[in-house]
Biopython code that builds the backbone (N, CA, C, O; Angstrom):
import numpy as np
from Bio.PDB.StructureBuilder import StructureBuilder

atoms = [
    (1, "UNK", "N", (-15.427, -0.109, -18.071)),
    (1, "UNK", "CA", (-15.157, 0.343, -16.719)),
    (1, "UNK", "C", (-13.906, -0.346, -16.173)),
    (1, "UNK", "O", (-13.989, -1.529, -15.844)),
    (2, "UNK", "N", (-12.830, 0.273, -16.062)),
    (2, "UNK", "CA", (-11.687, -0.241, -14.801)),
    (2, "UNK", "C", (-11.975, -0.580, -13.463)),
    (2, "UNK", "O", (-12.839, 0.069, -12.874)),
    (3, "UNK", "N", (-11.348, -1.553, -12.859)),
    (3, "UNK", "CA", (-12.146, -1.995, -11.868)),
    (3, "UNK", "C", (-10.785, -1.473, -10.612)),
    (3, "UNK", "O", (-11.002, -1.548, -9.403)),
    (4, "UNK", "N", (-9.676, -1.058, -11.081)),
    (4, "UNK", "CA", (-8.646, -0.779, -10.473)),
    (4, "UNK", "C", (-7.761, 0.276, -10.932)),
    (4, "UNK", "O", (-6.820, 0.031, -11.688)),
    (5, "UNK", "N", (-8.031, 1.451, -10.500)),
    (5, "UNK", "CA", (-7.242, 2.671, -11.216)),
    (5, "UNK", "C", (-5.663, 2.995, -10.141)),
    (5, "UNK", "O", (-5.949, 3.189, -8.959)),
    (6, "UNK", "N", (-5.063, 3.018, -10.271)),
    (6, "UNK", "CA", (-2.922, 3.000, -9.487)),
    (6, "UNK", "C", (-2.361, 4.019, -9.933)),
    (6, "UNK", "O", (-1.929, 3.945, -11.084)),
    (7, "UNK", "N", (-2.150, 5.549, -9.020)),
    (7, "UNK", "CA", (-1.511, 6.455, -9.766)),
    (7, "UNK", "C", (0.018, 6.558, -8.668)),
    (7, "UNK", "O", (0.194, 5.994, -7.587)),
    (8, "UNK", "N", (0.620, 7.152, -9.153)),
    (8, "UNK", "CA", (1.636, 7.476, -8.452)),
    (8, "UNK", "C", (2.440, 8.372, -8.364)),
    (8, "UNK", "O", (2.985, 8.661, -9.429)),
    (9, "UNK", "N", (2.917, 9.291, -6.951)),
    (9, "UNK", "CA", (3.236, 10.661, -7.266)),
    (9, "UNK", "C", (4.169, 10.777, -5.779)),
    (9, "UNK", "O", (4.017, 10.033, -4.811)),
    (10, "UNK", "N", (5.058, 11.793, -5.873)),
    (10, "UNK", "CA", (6.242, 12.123, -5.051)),
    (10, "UNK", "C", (5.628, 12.723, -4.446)),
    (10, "UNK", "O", (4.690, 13.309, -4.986)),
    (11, "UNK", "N", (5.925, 12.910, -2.624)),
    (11, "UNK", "CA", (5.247, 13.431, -1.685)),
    (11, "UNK", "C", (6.478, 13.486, -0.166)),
    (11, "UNK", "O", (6.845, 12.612, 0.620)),
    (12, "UNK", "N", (6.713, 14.530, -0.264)),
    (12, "UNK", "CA", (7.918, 14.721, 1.169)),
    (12, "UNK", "C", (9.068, 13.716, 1.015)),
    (12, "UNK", "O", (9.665, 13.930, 2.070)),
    (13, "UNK", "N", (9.557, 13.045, 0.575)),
    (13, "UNK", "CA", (10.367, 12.210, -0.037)),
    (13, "UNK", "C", (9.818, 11.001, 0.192)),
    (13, "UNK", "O", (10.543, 10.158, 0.719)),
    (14, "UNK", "N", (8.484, 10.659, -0.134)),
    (14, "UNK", "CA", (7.839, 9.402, -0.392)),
    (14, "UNK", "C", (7.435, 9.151, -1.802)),
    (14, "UNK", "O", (7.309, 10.034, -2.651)),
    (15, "UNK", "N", (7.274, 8.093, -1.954)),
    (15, "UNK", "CA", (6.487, 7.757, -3.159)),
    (15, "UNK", "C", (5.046, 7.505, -2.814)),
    (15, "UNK", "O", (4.970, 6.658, -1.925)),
    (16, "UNK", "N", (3.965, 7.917, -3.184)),
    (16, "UNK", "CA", (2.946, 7.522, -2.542)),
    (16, "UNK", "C", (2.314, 6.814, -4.123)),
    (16, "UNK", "O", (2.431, 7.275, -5.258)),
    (17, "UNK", "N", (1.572, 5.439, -3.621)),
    (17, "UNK", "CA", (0.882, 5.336, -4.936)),
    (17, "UNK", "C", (-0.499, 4.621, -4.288)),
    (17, "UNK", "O", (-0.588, 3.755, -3.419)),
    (18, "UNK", "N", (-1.664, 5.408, -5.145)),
    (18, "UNK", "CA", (-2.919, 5.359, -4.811)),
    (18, "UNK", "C", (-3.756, 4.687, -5.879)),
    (18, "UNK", "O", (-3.895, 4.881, -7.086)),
    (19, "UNK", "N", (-4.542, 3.358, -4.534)),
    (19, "UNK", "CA", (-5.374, 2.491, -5.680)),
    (19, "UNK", "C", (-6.329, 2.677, -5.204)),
    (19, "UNK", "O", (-6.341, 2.801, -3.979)),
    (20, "UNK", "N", (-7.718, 2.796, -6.058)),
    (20, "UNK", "CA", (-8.785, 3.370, -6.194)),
    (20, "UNK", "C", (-9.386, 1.698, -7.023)),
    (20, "UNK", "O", (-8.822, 1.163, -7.977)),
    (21, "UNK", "N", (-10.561, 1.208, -6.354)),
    (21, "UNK", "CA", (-11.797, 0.249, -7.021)),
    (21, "UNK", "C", (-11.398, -1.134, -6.116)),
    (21, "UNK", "O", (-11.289, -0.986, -4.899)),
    (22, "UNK", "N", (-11.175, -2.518, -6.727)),
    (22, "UNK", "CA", (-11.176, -3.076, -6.285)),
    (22, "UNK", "C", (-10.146, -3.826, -6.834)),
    (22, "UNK", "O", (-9.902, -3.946, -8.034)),
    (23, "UNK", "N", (-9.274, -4.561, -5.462)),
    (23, "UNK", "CA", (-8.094, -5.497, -5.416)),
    (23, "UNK", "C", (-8.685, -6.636, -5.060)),
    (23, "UNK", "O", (-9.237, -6.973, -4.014)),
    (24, "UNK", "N", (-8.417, -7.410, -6.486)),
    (24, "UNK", "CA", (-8.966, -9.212, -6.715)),
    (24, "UNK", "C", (-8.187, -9.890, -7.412)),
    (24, "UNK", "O", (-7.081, -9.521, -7.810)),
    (25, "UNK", "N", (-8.803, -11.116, -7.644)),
    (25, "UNK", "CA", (-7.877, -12.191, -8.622)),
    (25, "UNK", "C", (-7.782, -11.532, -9.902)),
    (25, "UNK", "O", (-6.988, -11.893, -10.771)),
    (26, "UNK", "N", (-8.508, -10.662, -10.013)),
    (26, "UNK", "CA", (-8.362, -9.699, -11.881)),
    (26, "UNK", "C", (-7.990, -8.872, -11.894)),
    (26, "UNK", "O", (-8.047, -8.240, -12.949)),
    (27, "UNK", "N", (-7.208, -8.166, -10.485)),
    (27, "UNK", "CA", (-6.751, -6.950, -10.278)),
    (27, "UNK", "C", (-5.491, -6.547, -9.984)),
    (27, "UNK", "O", (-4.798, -5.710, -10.563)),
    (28, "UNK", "N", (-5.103, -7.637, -8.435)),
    (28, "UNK", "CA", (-4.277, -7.880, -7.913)),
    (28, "UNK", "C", (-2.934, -7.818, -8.679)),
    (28, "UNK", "O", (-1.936, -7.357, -8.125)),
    (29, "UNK", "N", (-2.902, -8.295, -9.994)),
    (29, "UNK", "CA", (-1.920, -8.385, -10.497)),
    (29, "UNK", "C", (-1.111, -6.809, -11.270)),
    (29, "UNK", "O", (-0.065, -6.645, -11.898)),
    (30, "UNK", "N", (-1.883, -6.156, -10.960)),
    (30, "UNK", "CA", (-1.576, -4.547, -11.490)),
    (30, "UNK", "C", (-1.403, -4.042, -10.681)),
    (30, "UNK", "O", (-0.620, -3.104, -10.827)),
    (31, "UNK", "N", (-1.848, -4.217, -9.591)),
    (31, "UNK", "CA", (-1.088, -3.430, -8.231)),
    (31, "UNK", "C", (0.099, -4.221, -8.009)),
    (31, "UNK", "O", (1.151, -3.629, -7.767)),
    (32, "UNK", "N", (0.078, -5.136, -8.045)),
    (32, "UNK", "CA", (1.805, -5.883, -7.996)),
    (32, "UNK", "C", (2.593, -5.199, -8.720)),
    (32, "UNK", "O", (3.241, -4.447, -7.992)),
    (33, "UNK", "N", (2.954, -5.046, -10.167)),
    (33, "UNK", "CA", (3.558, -5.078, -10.574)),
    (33, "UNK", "C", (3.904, -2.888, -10.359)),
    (33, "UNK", "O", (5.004, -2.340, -10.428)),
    (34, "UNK", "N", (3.015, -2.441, -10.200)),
    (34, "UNK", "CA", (2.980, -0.882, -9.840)),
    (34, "UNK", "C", (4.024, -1.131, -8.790)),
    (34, "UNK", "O", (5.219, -0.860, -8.907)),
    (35, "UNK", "N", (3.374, -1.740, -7.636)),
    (35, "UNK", "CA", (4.252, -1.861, -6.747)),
    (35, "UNK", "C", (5.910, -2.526, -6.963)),
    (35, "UNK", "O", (6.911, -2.159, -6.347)),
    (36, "UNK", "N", (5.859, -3.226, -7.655)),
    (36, "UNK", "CA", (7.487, -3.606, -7.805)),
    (36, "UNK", "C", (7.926, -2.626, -8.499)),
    (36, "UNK", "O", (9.133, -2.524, -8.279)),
    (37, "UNK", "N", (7.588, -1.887, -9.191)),
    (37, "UNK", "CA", (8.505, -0.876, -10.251)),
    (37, "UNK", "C", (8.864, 0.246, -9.302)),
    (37, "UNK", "O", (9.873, 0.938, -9.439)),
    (38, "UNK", "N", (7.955, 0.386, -8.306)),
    (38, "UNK", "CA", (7.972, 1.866, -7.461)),
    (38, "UNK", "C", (9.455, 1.219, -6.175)),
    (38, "UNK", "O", (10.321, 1.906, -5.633)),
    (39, "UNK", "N", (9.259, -0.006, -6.088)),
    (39, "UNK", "CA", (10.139, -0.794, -5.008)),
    (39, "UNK", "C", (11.103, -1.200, -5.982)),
    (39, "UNK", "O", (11.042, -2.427, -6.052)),
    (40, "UNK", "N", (12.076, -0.690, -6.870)),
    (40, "UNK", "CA", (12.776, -1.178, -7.533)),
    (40, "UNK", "C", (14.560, -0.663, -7.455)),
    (40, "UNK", "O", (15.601, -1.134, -7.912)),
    (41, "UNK", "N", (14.152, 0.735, -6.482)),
    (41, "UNK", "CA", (15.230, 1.028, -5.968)),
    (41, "UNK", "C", (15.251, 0.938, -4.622)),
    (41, "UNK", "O", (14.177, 1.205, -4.082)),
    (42, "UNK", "N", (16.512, 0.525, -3.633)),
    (42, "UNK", "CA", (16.531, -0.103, -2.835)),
    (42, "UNK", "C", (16.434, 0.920, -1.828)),
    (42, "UNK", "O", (16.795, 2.000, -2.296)),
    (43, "UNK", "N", (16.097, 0.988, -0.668)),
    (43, "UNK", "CA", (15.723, 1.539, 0.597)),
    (43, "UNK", "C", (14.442, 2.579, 0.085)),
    (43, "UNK", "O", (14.383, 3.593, 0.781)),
    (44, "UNK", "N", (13.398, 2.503, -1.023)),
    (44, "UNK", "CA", (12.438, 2.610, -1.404)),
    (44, "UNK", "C", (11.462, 3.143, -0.273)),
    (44, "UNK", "O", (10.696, 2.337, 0.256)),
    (45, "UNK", "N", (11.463, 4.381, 0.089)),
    (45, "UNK", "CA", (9.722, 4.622, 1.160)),
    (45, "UNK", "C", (8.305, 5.043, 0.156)),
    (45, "UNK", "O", (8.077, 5.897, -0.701)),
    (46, "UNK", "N", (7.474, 3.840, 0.851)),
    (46, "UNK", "CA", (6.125, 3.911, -0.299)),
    (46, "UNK", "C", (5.093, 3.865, 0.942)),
    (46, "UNK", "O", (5.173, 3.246, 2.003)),
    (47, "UNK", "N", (4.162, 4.675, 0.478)),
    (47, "UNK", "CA", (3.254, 4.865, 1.006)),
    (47, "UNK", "C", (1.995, 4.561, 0.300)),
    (47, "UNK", "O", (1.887, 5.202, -0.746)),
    (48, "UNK", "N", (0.701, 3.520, 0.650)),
    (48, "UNK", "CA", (-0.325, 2.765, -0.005)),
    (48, "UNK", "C", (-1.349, 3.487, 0.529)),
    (48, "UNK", "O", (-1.887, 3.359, 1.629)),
    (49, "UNK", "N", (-1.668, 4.600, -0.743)),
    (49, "UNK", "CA", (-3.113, 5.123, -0.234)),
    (49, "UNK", "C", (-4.257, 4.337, -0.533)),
    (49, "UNK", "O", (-4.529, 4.148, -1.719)),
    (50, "UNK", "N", (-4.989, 3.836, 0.385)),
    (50, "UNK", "CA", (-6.107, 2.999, 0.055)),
    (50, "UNK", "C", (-7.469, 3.210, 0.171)),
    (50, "UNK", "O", (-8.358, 2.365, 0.065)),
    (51, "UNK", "N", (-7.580, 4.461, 0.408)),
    (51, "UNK", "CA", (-8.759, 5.276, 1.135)),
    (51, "UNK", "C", (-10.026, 5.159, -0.335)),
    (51, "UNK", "O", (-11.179, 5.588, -0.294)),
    (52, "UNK", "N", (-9.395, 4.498, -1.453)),
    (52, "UNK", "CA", (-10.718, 4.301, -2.325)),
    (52, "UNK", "C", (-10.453, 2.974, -2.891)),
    (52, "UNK", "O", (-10.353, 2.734, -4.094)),
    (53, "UNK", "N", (-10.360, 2.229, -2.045)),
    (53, "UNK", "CA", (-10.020, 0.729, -2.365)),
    (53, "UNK", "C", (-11.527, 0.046, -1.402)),
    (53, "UNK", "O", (-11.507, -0.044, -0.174)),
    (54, "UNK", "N", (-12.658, -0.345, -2.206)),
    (54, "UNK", "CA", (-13.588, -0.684, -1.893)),
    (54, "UNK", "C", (-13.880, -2.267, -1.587)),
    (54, "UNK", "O", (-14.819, -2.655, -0.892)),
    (55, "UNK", "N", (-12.915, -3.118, -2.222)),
    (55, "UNK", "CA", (-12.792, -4.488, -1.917)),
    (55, "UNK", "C", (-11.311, -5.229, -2.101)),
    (55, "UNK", "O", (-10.690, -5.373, -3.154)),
    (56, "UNK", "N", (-11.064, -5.506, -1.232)),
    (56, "UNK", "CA", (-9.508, -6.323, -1.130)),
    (56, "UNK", "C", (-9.946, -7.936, -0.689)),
    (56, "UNK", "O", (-10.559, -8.234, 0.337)),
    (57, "UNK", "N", (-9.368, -9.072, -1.951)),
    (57, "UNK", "CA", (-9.563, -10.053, -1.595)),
    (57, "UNK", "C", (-8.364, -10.707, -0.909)),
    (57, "UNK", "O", (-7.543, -9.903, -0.470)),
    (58, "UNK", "N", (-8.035, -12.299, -0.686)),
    (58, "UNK", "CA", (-7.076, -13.063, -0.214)),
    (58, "UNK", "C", (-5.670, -12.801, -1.638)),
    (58, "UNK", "O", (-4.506, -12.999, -1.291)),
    (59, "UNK", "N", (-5.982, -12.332, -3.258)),
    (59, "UNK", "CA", (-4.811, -12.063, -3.786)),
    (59, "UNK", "C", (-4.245, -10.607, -3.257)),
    (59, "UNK", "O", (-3.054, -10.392, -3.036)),
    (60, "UNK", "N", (-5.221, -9.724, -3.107)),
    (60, "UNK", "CA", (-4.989, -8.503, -2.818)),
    (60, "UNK", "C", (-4.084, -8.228, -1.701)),
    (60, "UNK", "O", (-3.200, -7.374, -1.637)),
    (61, "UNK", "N", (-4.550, -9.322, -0.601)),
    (61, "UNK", "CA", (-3.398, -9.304, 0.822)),
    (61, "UNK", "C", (-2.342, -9.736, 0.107)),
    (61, "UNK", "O", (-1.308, -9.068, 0.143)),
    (62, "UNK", "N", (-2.386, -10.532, -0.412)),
    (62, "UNK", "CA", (-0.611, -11.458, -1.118)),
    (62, "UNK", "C", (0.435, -10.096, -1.755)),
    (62, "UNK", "O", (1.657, -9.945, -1.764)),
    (63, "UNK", "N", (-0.498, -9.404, -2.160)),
    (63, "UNK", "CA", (0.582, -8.340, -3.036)),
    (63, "UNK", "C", (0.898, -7.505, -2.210)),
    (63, "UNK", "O", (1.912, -6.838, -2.416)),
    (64, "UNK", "N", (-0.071, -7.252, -0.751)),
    (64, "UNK", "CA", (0.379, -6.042, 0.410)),
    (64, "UNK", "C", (1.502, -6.820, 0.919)),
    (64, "UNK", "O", (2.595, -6.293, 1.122)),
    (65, "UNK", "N", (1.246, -8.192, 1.155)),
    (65, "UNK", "CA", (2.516, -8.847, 1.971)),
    (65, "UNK", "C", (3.767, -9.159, 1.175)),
    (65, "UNK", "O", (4.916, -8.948, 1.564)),
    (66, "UNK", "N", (3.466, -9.601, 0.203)),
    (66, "UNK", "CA", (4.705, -9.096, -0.803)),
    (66, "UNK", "C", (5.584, -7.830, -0.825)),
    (66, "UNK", "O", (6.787, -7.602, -0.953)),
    (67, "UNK", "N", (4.499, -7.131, -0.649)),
    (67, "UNK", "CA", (5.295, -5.145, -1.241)),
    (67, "UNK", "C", (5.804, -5.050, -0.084)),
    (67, "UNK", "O", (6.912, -4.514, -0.103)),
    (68, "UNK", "N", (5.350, -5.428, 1.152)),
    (68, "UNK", "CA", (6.107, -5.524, 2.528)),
    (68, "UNK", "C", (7.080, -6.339, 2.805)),
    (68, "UNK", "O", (7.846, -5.929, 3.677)),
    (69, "UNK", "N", (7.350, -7.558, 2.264)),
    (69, "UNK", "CA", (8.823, -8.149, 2.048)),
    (69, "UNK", "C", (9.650, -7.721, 1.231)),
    (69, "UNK", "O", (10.838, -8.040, 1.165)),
    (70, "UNK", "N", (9.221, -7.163, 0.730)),
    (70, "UNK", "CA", (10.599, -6.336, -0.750)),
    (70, "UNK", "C", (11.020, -5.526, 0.132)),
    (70, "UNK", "O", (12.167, -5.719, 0.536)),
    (71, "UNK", "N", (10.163, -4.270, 0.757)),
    (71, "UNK", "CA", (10.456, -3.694, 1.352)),
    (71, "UNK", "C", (11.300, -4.176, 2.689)),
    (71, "UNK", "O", (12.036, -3.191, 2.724)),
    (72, "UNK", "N", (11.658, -4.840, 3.626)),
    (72, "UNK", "CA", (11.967, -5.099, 4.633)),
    (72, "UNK", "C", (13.354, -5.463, 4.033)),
    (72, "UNK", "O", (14.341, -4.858, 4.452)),
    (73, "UNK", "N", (13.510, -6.617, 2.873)),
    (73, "UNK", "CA", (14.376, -6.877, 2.012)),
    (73, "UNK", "C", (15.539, -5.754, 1.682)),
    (73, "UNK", "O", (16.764, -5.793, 1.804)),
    (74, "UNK", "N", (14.603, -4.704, 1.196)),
    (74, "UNK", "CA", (15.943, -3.897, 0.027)),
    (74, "UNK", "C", (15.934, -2.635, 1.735)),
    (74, "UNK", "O", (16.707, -1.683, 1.836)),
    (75, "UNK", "N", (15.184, -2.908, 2.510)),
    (75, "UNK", "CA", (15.979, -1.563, 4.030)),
    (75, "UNK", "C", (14.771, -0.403, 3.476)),
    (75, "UNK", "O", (15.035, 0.770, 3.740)),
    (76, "UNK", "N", (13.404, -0.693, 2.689)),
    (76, "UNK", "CA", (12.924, 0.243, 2.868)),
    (76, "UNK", "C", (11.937, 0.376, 3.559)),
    (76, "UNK", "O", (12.162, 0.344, 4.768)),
    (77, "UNK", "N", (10.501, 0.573, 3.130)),
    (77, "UNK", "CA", (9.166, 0.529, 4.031)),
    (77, "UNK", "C", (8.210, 0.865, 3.134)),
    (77, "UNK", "O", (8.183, 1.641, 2.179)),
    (78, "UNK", "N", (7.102, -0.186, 3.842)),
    (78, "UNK", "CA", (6.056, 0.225, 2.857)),
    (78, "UNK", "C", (4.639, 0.415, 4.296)),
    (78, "UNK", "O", (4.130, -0.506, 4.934)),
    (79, "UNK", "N", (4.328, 2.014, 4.420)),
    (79, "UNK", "CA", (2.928, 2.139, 4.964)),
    (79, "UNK", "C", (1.745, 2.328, 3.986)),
    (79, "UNK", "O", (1.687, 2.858, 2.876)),
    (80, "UNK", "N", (0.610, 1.582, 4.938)),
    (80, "UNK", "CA", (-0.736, 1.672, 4.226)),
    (80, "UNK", "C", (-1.000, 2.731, 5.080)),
    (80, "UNK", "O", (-0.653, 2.987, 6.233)),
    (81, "UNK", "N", (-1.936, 3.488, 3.967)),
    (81, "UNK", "CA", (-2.380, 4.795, 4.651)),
    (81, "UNK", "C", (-4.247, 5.048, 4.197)),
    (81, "UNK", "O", (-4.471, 5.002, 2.987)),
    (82, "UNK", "N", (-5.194, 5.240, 4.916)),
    (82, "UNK", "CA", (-6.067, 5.726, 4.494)),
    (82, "UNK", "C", (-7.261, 4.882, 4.204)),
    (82, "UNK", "O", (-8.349, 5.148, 3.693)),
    (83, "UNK", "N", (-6.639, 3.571, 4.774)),
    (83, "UNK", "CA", (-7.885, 2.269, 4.881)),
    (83, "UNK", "C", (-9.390, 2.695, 5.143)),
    (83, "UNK", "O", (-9.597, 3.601, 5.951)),
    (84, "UNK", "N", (-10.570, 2.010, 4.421)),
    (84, "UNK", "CA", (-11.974, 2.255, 5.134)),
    (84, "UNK", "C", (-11.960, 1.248, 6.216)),
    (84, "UNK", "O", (-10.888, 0.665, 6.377)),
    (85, "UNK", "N", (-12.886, 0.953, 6.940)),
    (85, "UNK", "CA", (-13.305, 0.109, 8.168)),
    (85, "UNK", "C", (-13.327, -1.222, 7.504)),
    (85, "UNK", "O", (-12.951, -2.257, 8.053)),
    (86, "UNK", "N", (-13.892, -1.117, 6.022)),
    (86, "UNK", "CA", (-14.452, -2.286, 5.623)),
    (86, "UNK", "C", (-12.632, -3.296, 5.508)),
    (86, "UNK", "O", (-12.647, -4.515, 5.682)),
    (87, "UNK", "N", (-11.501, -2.682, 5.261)),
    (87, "UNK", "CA", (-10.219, -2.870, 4.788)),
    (87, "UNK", "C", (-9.420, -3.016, 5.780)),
    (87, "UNK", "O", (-8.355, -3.616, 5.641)),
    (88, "UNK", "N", (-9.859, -2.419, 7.097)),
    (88, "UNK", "CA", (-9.216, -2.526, 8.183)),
    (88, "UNK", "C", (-9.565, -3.540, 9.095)),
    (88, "UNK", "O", (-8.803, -4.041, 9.922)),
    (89, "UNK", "N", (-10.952, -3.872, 8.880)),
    (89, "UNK", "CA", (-11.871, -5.348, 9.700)),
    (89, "UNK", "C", (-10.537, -6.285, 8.514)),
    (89, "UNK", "O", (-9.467, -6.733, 8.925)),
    (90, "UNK", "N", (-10.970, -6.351, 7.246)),
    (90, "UNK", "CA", (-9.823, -7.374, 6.755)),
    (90, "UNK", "C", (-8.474, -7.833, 7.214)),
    (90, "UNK", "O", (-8.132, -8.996, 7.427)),
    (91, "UNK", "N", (-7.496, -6.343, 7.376)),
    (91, "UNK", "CA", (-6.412, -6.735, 7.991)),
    (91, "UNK", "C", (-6.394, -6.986, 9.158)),
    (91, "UNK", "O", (-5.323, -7.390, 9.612)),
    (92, "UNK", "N", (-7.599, -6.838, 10.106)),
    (92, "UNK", "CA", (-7.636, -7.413, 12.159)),
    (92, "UNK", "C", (-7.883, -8.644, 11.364)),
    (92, "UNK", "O", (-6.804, -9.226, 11.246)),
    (93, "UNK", "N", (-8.892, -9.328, 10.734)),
    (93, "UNK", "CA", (-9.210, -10.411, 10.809)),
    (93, "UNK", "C", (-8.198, -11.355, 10.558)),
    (93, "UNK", "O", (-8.023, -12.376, 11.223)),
    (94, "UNK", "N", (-7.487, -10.970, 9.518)),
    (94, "UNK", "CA", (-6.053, -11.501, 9.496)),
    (94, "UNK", "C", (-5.377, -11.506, 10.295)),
    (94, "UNK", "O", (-5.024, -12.647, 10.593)),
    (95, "UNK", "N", (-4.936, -10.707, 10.900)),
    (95, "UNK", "CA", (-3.494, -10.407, 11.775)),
    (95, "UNK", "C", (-2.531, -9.783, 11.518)),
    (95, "UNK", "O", (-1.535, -9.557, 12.205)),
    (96, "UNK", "N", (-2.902, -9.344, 10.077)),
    (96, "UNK", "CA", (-2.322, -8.360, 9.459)),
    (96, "UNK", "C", (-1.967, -6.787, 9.972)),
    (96, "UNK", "O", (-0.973, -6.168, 9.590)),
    (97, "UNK", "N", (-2.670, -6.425, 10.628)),
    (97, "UNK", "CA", (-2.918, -5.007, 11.133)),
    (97, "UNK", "C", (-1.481, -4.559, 12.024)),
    (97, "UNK", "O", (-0.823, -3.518, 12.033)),
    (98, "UNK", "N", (-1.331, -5.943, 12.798)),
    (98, "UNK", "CA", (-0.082, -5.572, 13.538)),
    (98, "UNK", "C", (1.471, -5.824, 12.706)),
    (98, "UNK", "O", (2.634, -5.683, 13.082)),
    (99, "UNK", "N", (0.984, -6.170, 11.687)),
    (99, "UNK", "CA", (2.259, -7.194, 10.852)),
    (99, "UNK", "C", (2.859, -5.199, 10.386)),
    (99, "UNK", "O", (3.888, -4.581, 10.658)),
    (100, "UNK", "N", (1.238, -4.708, 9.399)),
    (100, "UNK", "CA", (1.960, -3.368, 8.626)),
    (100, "UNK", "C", (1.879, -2.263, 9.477)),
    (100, "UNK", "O", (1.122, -2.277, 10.447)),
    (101, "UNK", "N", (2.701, -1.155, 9.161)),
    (101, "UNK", "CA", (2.578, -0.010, 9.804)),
    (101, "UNK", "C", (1.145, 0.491, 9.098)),
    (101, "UNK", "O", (0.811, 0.095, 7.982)),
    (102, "UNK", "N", (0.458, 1.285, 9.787)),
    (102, "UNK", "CA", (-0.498, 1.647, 9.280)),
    (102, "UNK", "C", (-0.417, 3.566, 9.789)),
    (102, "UNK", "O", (0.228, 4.250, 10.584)),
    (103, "UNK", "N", (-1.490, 3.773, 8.767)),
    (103, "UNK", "CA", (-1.434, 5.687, 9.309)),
    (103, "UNK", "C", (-3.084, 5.871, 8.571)),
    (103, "UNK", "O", (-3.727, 5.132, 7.825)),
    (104, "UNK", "N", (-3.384, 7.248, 9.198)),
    (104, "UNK", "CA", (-4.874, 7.641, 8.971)),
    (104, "UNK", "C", (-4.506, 8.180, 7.092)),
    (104, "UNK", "O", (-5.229, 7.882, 6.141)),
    (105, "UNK", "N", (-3.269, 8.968, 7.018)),
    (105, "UNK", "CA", (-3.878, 9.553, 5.833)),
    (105, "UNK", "C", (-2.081, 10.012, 5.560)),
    (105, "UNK", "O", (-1.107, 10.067, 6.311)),
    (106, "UNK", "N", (-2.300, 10.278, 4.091)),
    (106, "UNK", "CA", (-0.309, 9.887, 3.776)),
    (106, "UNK", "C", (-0.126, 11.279, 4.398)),
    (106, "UNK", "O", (1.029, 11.525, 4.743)),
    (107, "UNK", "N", (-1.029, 12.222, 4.603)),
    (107, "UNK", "CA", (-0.179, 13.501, 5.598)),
    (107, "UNK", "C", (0.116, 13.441, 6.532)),
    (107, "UNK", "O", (0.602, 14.430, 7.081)),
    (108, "UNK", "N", (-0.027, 12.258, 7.179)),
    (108, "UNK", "CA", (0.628, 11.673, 8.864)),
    (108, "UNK", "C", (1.539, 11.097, 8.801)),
    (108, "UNK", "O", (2.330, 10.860, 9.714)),
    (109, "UNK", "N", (1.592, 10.725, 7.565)),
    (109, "UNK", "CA", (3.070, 9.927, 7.307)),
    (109, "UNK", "C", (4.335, 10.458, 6.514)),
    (109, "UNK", "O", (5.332, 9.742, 6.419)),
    (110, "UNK", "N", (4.290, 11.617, 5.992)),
    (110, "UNK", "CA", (4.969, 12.443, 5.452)),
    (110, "UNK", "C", (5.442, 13.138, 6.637)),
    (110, "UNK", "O", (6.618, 13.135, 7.001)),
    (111, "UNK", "N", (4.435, 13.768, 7.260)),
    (111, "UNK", "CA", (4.730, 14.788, 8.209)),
    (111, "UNK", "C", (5.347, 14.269, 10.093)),
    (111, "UNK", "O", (5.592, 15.155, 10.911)),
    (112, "UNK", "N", (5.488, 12.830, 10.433)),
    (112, "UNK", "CA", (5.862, 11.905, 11.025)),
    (112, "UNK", "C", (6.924, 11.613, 11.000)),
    (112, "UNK", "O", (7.606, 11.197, 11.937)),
    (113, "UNK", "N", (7.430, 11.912, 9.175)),
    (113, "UNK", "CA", (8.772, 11.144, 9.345)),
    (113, "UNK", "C", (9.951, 11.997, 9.280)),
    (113, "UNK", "O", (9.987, 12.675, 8.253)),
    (114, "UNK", "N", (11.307, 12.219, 10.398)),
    (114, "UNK", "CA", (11.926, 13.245, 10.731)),
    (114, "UNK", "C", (13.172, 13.324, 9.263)),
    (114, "UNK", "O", (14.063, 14.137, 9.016)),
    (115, "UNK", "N", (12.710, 12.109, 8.551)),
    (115, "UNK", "CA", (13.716, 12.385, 7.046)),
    (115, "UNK", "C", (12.721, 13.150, 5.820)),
    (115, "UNK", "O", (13.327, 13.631, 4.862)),
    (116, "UNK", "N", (11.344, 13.251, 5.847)),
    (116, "UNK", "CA", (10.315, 13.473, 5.173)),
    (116, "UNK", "C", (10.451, 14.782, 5.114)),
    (116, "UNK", "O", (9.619, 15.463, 4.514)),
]
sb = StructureBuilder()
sb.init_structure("model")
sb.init_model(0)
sb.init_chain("A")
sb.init_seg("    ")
for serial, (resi, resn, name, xyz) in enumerate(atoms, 1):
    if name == "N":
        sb.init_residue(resn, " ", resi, " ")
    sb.init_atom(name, np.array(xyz, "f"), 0.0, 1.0, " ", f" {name:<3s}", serial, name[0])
structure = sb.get_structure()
């Protein structure tokens, strides 16, 4: 059983890439590196569908806040899109919530953006 499935696919001129199971110390590290390859050209728009991401630990934030400094870095952006409650209590509890842009679902964010 995979405990973390990362696909990735072109969407209104986004990249959207969608992780499905759970982001941990055994996981975390495959969504990183998804994420740097997709952030590898510069002014990069990525969109983080998370809507089947059932557990995000303290590595799991490190790689959102990461993919969000590359991004800020190379002039692009990275929204999370599609959080459960359980993922969204995580990022309030943090302080995170106000740090990322957030959206209900990547069709609000495709369809939002006047270059999309």
């Amino acid at each position: 059983m995979q405990l973390l499935d990362v696909t990735v696919a072109e969407r209104g001129g986004w990249r959207v890439v969608t992780a499905r199971g759970q982001v941990d110390v055994a996981t975390a590290p495959q969504l990183r590196q998804v994420l740097q390859e997709q952030q590898y050209e510069p002014a990069r728009r990525l969109v983080l569908e998370l809507s089947g991401v059932e557990f995000l630990d303290s590595f799991g934030l490190g790689v959102l806040v990461g993919g969000l400094r590359r991004a800020r870095t190379s002039g692009g952006r990275l929204v999370l899109a599609g959080m459960s409650s359980r993922i969204t209590r995580v990022l309030e509890v943090t302080g995170l919530d106000g740090v990322f842009e957030l959206a209900d679902t990547v069709a609000e964010v495709v369809a939002d953006d006047p270059a999309g």
